[in-house]
TIMAR-799441 format. One record per residue (C-alpha): residue number from 1; residue in three letters; x, y, z. Coordinates in Angstrom, 3 decimals. Layout:
residues N
REC   kolti   padren         px         py         pz
REC     NUM      Ala          X          Y          Z
...
//
This chain:
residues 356
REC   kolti   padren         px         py         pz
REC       1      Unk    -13.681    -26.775      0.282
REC       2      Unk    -11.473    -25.062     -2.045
REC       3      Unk    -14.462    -22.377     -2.988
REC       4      Unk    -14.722    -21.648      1.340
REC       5      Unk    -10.855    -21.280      1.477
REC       6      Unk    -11.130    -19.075     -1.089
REC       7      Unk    -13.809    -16.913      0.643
REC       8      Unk    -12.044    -16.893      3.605
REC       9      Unk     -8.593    -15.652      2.057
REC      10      Unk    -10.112    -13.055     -0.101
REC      11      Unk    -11.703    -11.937      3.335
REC      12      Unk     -8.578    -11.929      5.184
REC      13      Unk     -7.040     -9.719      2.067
REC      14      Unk     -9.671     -7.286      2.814
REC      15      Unk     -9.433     -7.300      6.518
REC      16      Unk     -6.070     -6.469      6.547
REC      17      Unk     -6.890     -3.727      4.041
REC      18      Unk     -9.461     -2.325      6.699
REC      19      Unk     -7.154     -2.875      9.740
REC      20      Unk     -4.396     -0.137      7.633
REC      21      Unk     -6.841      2.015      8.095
REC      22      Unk     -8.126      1.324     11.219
REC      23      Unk     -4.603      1.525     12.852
REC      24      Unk     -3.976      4.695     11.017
REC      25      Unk     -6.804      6.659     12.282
REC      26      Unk     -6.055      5.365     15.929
REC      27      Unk     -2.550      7.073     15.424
REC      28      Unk     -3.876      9.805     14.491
REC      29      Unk     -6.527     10.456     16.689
REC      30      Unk     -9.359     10.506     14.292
REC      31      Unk    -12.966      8.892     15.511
REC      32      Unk    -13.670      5.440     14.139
REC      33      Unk    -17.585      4.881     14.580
REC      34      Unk    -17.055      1.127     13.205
REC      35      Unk    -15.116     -1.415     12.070
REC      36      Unk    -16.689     -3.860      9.618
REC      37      Unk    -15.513     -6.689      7.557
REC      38      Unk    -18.499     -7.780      5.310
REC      39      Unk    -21.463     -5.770      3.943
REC      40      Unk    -24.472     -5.936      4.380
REC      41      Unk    -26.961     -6.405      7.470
REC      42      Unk    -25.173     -6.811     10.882
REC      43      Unk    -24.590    -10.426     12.577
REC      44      Unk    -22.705     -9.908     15.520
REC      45      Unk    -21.191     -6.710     16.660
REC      46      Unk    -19.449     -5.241     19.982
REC      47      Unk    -17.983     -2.537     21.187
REC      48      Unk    -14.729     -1.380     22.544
REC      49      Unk    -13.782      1.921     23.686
REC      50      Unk    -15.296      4.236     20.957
REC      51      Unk    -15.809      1.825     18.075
REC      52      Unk    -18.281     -0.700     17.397
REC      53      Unk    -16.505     -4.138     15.778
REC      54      Unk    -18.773     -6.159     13.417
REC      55      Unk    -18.885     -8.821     11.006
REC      56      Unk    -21.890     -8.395      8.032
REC      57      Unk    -23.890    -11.129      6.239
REC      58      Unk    -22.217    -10.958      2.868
REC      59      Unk    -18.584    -12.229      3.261
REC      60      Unk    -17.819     -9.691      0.480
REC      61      Unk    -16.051     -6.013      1.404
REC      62      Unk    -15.675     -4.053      4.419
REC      63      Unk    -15.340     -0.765      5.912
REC      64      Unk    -14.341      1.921      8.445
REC      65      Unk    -16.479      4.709      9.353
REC      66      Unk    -14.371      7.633     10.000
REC      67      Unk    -15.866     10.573     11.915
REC      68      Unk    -15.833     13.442      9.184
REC      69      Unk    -16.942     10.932      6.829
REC      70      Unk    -20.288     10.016      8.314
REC      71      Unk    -21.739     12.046     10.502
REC      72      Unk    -25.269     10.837     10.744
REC      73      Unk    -27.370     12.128     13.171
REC      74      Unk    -26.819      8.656     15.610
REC      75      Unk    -23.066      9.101     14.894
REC      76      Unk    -21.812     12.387     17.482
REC      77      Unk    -20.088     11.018     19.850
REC      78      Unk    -16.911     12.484     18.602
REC      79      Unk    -15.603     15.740     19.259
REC      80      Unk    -14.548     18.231     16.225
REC      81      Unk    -10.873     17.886     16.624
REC      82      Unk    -11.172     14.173     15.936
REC      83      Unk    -12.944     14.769     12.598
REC      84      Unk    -10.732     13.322      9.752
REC      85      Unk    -11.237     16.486      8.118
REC      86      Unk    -10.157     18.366     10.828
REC      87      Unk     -6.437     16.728     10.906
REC      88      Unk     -3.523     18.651      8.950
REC      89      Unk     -2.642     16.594      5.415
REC      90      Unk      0.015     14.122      6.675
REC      91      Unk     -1.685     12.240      8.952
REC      92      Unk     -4.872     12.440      6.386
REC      93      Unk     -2.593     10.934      4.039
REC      94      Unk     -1.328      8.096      6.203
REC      95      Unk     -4.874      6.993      7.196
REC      96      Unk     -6.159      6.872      3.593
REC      97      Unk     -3.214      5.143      2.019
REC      98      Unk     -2.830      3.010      4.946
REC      99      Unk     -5.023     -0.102      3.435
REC     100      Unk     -3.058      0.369      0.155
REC     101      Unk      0.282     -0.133      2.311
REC     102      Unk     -1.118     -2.704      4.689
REC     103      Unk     -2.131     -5.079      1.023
REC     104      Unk      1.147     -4.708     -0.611
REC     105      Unk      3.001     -5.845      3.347
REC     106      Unk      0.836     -8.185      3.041
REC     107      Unk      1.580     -9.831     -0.185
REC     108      Unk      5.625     -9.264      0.324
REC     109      Unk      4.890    -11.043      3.241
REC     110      Unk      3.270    -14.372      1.871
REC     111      Unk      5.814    -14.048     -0.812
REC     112      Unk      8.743    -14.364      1.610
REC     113      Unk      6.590    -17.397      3.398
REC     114      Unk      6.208    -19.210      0.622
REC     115      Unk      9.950    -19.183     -0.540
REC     116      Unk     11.209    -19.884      2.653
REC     117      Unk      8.333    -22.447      3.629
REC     118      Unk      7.578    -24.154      0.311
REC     119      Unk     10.051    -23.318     -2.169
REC     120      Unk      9.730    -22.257     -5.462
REC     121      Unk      9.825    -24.541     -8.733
REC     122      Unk     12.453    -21.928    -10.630
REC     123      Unk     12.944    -22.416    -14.580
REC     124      Unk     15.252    -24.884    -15.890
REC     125      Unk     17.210    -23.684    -19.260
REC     126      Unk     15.109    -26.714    -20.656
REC     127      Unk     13.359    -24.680    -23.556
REC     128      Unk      9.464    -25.741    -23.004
REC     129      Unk      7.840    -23.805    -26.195
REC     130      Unk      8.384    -21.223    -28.379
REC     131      Unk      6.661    -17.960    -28.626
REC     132      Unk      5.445    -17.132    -32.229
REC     133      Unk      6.719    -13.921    -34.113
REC     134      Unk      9.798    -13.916    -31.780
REC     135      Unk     13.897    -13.659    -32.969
REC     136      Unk     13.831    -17.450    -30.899
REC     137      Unk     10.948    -18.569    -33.651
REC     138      Unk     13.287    -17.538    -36.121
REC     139      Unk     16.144    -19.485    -35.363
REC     140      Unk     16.785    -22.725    -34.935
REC     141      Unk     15.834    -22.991    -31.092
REC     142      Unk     13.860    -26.241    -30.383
REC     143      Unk     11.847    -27.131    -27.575
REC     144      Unk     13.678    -29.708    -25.353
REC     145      Unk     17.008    -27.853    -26.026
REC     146      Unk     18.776    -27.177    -22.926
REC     147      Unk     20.727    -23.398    -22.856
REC     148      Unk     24.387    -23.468    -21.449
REC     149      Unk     25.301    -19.965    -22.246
REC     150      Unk     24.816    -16.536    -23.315
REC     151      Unk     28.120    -14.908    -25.156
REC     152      Unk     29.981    -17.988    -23.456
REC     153      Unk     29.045    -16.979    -20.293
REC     154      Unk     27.552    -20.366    -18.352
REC     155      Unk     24.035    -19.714    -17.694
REC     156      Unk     23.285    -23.683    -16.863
REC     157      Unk     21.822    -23.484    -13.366
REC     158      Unk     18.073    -21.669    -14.170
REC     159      Unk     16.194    -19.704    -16.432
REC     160      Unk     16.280    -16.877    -13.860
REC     161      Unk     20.313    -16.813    -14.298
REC     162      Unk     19.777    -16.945    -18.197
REC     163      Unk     17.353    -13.792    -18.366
REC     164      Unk     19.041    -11.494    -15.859
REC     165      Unk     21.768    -12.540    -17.695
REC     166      Unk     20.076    -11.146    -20.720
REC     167      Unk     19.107     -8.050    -19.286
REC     168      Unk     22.956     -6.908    -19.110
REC     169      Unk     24.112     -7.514    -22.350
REC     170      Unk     24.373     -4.900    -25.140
REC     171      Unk     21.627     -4.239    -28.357
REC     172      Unk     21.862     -6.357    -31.105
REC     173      Unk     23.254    -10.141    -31.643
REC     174      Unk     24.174    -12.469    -28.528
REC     175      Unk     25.372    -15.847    -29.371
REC     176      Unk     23.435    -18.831    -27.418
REC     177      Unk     25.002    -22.350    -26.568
REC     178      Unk     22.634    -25.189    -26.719
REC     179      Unk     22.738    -28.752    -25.972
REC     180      Unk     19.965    -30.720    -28.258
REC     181      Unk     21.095    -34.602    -27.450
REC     182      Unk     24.754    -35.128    -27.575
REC     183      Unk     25.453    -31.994    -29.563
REC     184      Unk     26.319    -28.540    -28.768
REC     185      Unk     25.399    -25.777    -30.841
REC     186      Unk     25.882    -21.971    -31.247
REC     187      Unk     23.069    -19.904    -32.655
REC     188      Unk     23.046    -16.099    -33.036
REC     189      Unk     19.754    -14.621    -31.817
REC     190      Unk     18.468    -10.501    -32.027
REC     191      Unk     16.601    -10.001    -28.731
REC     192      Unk     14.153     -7.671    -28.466
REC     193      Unk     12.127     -5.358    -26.126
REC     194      Unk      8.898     -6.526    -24.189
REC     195      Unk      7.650     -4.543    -21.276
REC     196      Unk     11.039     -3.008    -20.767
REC     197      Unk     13.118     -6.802    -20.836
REC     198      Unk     15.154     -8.260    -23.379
REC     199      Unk     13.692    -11.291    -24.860
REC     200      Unk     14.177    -13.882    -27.474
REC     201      Unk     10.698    -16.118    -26.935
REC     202      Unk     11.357    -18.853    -25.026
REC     203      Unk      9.354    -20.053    -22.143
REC     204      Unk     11.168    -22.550    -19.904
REC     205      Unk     10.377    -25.987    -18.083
REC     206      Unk     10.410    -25.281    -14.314
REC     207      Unk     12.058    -27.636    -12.102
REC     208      Unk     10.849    -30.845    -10.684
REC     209      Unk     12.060    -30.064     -7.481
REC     210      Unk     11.334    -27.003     -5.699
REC     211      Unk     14.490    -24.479     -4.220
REC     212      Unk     13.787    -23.241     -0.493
REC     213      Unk     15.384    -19.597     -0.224
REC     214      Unk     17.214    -19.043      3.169
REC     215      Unk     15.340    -15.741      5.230
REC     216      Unk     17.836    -13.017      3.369
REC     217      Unk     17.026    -14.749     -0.157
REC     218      Unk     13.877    -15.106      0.690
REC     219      Unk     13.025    -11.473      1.270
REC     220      Unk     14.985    -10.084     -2.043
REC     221      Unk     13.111    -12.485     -4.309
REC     222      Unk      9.832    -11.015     -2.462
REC     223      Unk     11.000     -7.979     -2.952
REC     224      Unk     11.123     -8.641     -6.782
REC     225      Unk      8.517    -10.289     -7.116
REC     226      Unk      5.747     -7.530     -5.227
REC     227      Unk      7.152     -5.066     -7.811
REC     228      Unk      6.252     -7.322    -10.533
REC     229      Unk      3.279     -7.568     -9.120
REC     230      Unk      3.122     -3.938     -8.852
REC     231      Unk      3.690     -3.458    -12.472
REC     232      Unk      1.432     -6.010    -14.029
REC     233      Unk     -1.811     -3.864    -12.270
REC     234      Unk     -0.577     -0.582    -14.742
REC     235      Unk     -0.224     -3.209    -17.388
REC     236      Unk     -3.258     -4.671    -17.085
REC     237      Unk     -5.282     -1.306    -16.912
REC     238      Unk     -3.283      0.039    -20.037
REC     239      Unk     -4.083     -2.964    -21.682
REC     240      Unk     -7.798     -2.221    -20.555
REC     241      Unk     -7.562      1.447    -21.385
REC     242      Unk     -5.967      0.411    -24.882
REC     243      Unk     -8.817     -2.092    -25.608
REC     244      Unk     -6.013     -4.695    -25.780
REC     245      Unk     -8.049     -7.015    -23.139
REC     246      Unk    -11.339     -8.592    -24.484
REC     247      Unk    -14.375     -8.292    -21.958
REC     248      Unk    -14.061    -12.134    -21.540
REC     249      Unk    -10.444    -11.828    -20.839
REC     250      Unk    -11.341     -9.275    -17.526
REC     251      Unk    -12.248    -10.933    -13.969
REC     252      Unk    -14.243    -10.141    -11.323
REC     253      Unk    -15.248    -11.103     -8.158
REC     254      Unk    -16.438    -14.801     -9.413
REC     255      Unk    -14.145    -14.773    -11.637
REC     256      Unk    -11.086    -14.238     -8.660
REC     257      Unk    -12.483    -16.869     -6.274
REC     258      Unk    -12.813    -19.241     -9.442
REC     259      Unk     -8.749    -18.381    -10.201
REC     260      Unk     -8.159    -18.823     -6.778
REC     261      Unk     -9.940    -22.308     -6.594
REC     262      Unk     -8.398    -23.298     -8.887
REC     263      Unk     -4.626    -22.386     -7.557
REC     264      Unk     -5.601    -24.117     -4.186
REC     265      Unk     -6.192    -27.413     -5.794
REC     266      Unk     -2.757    -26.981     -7.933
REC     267      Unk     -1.147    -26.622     -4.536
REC     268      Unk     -1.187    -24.775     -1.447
REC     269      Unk      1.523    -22.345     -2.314
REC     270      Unk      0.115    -21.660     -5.823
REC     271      Unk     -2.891    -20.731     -3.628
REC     272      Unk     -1.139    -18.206     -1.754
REC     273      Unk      0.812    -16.986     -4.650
REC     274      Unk     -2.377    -15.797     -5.602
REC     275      Unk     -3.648    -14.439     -3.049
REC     276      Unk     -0.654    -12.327     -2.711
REC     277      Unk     -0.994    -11.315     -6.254
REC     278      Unk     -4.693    -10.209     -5.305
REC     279      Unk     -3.688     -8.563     -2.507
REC     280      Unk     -1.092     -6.165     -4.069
REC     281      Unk     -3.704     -6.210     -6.714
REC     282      Unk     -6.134     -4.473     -4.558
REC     283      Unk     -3.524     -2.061     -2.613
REC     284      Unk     -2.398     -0.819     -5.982
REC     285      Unk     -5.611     -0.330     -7.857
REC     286      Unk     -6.623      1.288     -4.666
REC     287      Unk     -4.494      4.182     -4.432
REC     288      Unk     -5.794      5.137     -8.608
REC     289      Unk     -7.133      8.947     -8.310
REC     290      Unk    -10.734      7.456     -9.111
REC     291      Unk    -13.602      8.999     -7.185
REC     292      Unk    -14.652      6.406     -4.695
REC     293      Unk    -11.057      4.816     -4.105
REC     294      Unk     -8.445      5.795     -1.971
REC     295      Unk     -6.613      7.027     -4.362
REC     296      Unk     -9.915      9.846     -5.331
REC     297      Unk     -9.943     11.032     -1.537
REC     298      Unk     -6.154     11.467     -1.781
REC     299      Unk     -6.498     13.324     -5.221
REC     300      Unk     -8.826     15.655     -3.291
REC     301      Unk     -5.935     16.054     -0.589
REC     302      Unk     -3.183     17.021     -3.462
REC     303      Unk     -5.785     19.650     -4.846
REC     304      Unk     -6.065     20.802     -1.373
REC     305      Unk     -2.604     21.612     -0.655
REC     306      Unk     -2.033     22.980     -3.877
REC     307      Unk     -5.070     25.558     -3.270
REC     308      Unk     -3.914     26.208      0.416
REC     309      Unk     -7.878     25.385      0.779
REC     310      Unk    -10.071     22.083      0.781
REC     311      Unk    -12.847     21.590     -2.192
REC     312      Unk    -16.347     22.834     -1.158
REC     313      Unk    -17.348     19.227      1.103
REC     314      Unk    -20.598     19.597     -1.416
REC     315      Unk    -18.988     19.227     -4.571
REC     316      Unk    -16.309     16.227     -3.404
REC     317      Unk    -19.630     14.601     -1.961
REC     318      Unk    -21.145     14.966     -5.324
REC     319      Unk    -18.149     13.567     -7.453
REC     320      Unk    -17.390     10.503     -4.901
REC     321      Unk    -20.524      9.326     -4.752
REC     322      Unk    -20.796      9.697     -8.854
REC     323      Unk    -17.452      7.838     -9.342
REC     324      Unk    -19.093      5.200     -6.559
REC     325      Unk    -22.434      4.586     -8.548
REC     326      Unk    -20.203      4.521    -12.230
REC     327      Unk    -18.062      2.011     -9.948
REC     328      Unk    -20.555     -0.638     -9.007
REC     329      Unk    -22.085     -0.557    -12.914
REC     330      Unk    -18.938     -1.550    -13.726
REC     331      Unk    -19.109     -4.221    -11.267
REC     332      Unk    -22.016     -6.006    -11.912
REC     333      Unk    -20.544     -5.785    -15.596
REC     334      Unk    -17.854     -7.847    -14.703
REC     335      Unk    -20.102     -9.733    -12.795
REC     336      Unk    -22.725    -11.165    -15.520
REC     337      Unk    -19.203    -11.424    -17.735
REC     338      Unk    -17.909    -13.399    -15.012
REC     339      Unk    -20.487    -15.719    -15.144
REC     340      Unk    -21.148    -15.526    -18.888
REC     341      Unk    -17.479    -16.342    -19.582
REC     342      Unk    -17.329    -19.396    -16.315
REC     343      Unk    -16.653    -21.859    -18.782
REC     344      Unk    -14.121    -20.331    -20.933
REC     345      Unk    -12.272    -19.854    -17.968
REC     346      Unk    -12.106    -23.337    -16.463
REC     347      Unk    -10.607    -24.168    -20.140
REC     348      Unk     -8.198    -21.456    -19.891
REC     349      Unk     -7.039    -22.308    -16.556
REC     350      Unk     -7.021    -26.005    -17.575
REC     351      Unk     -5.079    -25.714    -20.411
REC     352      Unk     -2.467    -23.480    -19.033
REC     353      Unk     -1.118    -25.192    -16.129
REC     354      Unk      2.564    -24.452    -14.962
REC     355      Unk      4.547    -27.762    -15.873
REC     356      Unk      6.503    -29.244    -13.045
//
């Protein structure tokens, strides 16, 4: 049941992708020959007005056919001021970034549900573990010790409170209250710099019970959390580009609807969290100047503007369709690792469970 869900969520993700797209070349007047969510052979299709709606075999993907894009020799029944090619940059630019835009809504969005509809377990300032080589592993900071402030300012409520708290106070030594049993202690910790946040290496207990965010609340924290989201994709890939990720560490398409399994049998909203994450995942990674993605057609728009003068249609054939066939050998890649690594995974998942 959980693997079906899954399916049917990570189509959803890419339907809404599709539909950006879709809508966007509706605005602005450019010919869609068909919508398609799936690949593969056809199952059912229909048409209305000038574009045929189908769902494919494989529950995997999906497309638009622009006119400009693919103009077989069946495809003509567009005129040449509804080519894609044929519209000024702007609207070119809305209709390609589109899906990007639509992904990202759509992860704020079940971000903001989730807060409002099923709360979110937020971090107690119960210390859970320690993170090794940290200033906290240096110190005498103990798991099961409770924080009460930071530079005697109370900090008791949650571990959110305690690290934006962190966040504003200057370089160098900050003095931490703890309670471990019946005493109270100050400690002097150095925090230092990860990923642009001050940190001392503590990772909290989250809260037994969960904290429903009213609609106002509710949108900042999606807010904050779609640009985390945001930022881990350019982590990841620098950690990729770096070689700081191992090939058993990277997921794919097994490897997601395994994750994503998984998060629907820890809980509905975990399950969604996820699928948020994915989402933005997907907009973001989209919109990279890689032949193939959005991001390489708008790349080709940017040099186009610049040069007052599109790239010979030839050539930017040539280079998307290279960038395409370099794209799906890295997907079956991650494919056979996905499936190499299956196992590891479940233990990793397993083992790493949010406490609650």
């Amino acid at each position: 049941m959980s693997f079906i869900i899954t399916i049917i969520a990570l189509s959803i993700v890419i339907f809404i992708h599709e539909l950006g797209h879709l809508l966007a070349a509706k605005w602005a007047k450019i010919g869609v020959y068909e919508f398609a969510i799936g690949m593969g052979p056809k199952l059912i299709g229909r048409r209305w007005g000038e574009t045929e709606y189908t769902i494919r075999l494989l529950p995997i993907g999906g497309f638009v056919k622009l006119a400009g894009m693919d103009d077989s020799p069946e495809n003509t029944q567009f005129s040449t001021d509804q080519d894609l090619y044929s519209k000024k940059p702007f609207p070119r630019f809305v209709t390609i970034s589109a899906g990007s835009v639509f992904n990202i809504l759509l992860g704020f969005i079940i971000f903001v549900v989730v807060y409002t509809g099923f709360g979110v377990h937020l971090p107690s300032t119960v210390i859970d573990s320690i993170v090794t080589n940290t200033p906290a592993s240096q110190v005498d900071i103990r798991p099961g010790d409770r924080i009460i402030s930071l530079n005697n300012i109370p900090v008791n409520d949650n571990g959110v409170r305690f690290m934006d708290a962190l966040q504003q106070v200057p370089p160098g030594q900050i003095l931490v209250q703890i309670r471990r049993g019946s005493e109270i202690l100050d400690i002097h910790v150095a925090p230092i710099q990860q990923n642009h946040r001050w940190v001392i290496g503590v990772m909290f207990k989250l809260s037994d019970t969960p904290t429903h965010f009213g609609p106002l609340k509710a949108v900042q924290w999606g807010l904050k959390t779609t640009m985390t989201s945001v930022e881990m994709v350019f982590y990841s890939v620098k950690m990729m580009a770096t070689g700081d990720v191992k090939p058993k560490e990277m997921a794919g398409l097994v490897g997601i609807v395994q994750m994503a399994a998984y998060g629907y049998n820890q809980g509905f909203d975990s399950f969604l969290k996820f699928i948020a994450m994915i989402s933005i995942s997907l907009g973001v990674f989209n919109l990279f100047p890689l032949p193939a993605l959005d991001g390489g057609h708008l790349a080709f728009l940017a040099i186009e503007v610049v040069r007052g003068k599109p790239l010979n249609r030839k050539w930017e054939t040539i280079i998307t369709n290279t960038g395409f066939a370099l794209l799906m050998a890295l997907m079956v890649f991650i494919l056979a690792n996905d499936v190499i690594h299956w196992t590891d995974r479940n233990k990793v998942l397993h083992s790493t469970s949010s406490p609650r």
